[in-house]
N, C-alpha and C positions, 0 to 999 in steps of 0.2 A: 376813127369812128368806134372802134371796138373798147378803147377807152372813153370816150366818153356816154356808151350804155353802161361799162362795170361801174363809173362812177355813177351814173343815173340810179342800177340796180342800187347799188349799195348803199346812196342815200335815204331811196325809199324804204328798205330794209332796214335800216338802221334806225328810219323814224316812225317806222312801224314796231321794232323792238322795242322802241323807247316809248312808247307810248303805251304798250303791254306791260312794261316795267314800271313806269312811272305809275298808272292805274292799282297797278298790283301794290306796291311799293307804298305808296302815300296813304298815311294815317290822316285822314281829311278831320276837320273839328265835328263838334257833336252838337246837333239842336234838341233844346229840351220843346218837347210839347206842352203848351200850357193851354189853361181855357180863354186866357187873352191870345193865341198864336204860338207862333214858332220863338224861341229866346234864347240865345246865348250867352254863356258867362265868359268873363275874362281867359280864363283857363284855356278855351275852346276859342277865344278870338285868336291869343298866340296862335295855336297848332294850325292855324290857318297859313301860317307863313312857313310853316314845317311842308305844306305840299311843296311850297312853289322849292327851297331847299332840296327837298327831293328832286321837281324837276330839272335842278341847275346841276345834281349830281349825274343824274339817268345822261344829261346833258353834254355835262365833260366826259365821261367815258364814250357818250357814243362818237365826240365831235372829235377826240384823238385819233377813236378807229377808222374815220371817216380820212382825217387827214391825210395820217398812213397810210393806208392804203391808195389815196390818189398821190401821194407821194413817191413810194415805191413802181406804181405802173405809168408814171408819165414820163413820156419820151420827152418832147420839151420842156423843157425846166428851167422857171424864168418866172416873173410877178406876173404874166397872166394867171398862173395855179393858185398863187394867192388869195387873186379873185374868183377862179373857182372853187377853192375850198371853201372861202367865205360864203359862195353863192350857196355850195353843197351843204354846209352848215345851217344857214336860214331856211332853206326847204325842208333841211329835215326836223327843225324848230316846227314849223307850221305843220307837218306832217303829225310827229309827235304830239303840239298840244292840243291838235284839235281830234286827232283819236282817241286822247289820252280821255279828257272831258266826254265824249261821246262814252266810252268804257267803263266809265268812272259811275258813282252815285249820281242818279236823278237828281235836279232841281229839289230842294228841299221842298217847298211852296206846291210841288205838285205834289208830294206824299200826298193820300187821303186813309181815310179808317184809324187817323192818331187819337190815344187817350192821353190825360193828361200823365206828363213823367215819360211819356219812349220819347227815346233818340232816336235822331233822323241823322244820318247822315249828310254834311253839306257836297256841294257841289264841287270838283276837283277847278281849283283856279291858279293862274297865277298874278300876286298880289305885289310883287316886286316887278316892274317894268324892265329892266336893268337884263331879268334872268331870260329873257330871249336872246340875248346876244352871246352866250355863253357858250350855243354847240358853235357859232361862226366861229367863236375866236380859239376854241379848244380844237376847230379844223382846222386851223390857221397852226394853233402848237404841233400836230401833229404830223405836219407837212416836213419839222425840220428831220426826226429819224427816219422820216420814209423815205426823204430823197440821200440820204447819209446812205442807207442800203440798197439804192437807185441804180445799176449796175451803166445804163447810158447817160448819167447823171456823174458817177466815178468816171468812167473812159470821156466824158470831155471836159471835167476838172483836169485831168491828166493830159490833153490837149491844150488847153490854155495854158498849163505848165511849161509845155515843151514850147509854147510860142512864145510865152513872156521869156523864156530863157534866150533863146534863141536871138529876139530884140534886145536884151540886157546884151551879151555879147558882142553884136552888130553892131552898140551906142557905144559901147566901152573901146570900140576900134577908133571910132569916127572920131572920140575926142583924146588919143591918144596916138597918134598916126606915127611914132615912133615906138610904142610898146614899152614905155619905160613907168607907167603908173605902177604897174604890178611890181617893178626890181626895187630890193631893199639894196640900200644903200652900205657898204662897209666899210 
């Protein structure tokens, strides 16, 4: 139980930093105010995909430290962690992009009191579908140095050891029942 609140906390933390980071972080595009409305030029459609960029990096970094860490503290260690990290990863996706947007510049369309010529800033979005999946699978990378430094993770890699050996041993009797596989011949 106690591991699965540190993974809970550390989800939520981690996609509360990253949506702190990503807000801070992302250079959103620029609306020029005109007297026909809000317009954009080329220039400022690119940097739109510079947010989402940004969020797929705040992303990876946070979906390692994510994995890590449920790596390192889990006693069972097996494909269901996978699918928890996955899980811990998506939540903290949702977590992250909808604080991030909430943090982020207003709605363009709601600015008022524009002249023509200020920039508005746009609204923090992401514009590549794809970059949600990004912290799942960077929790998913991160799984594999966490459980490498797993200390109940080494003591029964170390146990499987001693039993594959033990069964190699035991088969190598069973089809040798005079002991002569191993004598080199002279």
């Amino acid at each position: 139980m106690r591991w699965a609140l540190t993974v809970l906390a550390t989800t939520v933390l981690t996609g509360v930093a990253g949506a702190l980071a990503w807000s801070q972080l992302a250079d959103p595009a620029r609306w020029t105010a005109t007297d026909r409305g809000l317009q954009m030029d080329q220039v400022a459609v690119a940097d739109q995909f510079g947010v989402t960029l940004t969020f797929m990096a705040v992303a990876a970094v946070g979906g390692l430290l994510i994995g890590f860490l449920m790596g390192v503290l889990a006693r069972p260690v097996g494909w269901p962690l996978v699918l928890a990290a996955a899980a811990a990863g998506g939540a903290a996706t949702l977590i992250s992009w909808q604080l991030g947007m909430l943090w982020g510049p207003p709605d363009p369309s709601s600015v008022t009191g524009l002249s023509a010529g200020d920039m508005v800033p746009d609204q923090l979005a992401i514009t590549f579908p794809a970059a949600f999946l990004v912290w799942s699978i960077a929790s998913i990378a991160g799984l594999l140095p966490g459980v490498g430094l797993n200390p109940s993770a080494r003591a029964e890699a170390r146990e499987d050891e001693r039993r594959w050996l033990a069964a190699e041993s035991a088969t190598d009797a069973r089809h040798d029942p005079f002991g002569e596989v191993d004598q080199v011949q002279r």
